[in-house]
C-alpha positions as CSV (number, residue, x, y, z in Angstrom):
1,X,25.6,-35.0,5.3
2,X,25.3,-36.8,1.8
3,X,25.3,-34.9,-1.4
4,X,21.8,-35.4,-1.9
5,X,20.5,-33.7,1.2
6,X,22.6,-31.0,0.4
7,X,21.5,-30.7,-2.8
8,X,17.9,-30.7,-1.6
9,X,18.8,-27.7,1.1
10,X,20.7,-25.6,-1.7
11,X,17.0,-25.7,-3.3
12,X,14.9,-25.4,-0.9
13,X,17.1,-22.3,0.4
14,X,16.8,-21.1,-3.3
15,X,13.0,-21.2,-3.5
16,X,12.6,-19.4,-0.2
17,X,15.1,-17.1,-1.6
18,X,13.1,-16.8,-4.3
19,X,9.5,-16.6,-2.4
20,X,11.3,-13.9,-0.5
21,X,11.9,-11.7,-3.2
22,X,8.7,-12.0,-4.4
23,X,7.1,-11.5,-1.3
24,X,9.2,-7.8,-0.9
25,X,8.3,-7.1,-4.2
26,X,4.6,-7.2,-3.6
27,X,5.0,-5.4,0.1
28,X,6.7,-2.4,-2.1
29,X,3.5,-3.1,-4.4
30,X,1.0,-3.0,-2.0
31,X,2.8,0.2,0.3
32,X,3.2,2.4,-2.9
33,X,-0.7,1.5,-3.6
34,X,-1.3,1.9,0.5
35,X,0.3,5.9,-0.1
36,X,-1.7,6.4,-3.1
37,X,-4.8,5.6,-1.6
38,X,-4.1,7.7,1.8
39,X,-3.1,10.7,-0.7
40,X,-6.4,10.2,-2.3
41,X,-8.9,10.0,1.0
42,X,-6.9,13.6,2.2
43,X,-7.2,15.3,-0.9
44,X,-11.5,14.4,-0.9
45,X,-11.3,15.0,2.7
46,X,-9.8,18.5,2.5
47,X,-11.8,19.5,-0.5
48,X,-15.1,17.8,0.8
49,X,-13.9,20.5,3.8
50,X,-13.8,23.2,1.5
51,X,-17.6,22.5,0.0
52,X,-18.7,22.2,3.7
53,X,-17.1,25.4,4.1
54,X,-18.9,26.7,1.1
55,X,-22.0,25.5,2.3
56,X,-22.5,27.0,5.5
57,X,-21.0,30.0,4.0
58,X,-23.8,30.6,1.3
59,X,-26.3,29.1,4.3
60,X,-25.5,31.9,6.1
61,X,-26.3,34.6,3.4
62,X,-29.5,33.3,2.4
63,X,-31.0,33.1,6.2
């Protein structure tokens, strides 16, 4: 192989190198935001639970 298309592998192995990276860096961005938003629908599920529960509850007294 001549230098040159050597030279022109070593970058384009670099740039995907450094695509990759980026790549992971936004997966970990976009998982972390993933758990955040999967906290956030079971806490309002369990408390929208809770006011259901609350409901029928004070349903059941005034009937």
């Amino acid at each position: 192989m001549s230098v040159e298309v050597i030279a022109r592998l070593e970058q384009l192995v670099d740039r995907l190198l450094s695509e990759r990276a980026e790549l992971l860096r936004q997966n970990r961005a976009l998982a972390l935001e993933r758990d955040r938003l999967v906290n956030d629908r079971s806490r309002v599920s369990n408390e929208l639970g809770e006011l259901l529960a609350r409901l029928d509850r004070l349903e059941g007294r005034g009937a």
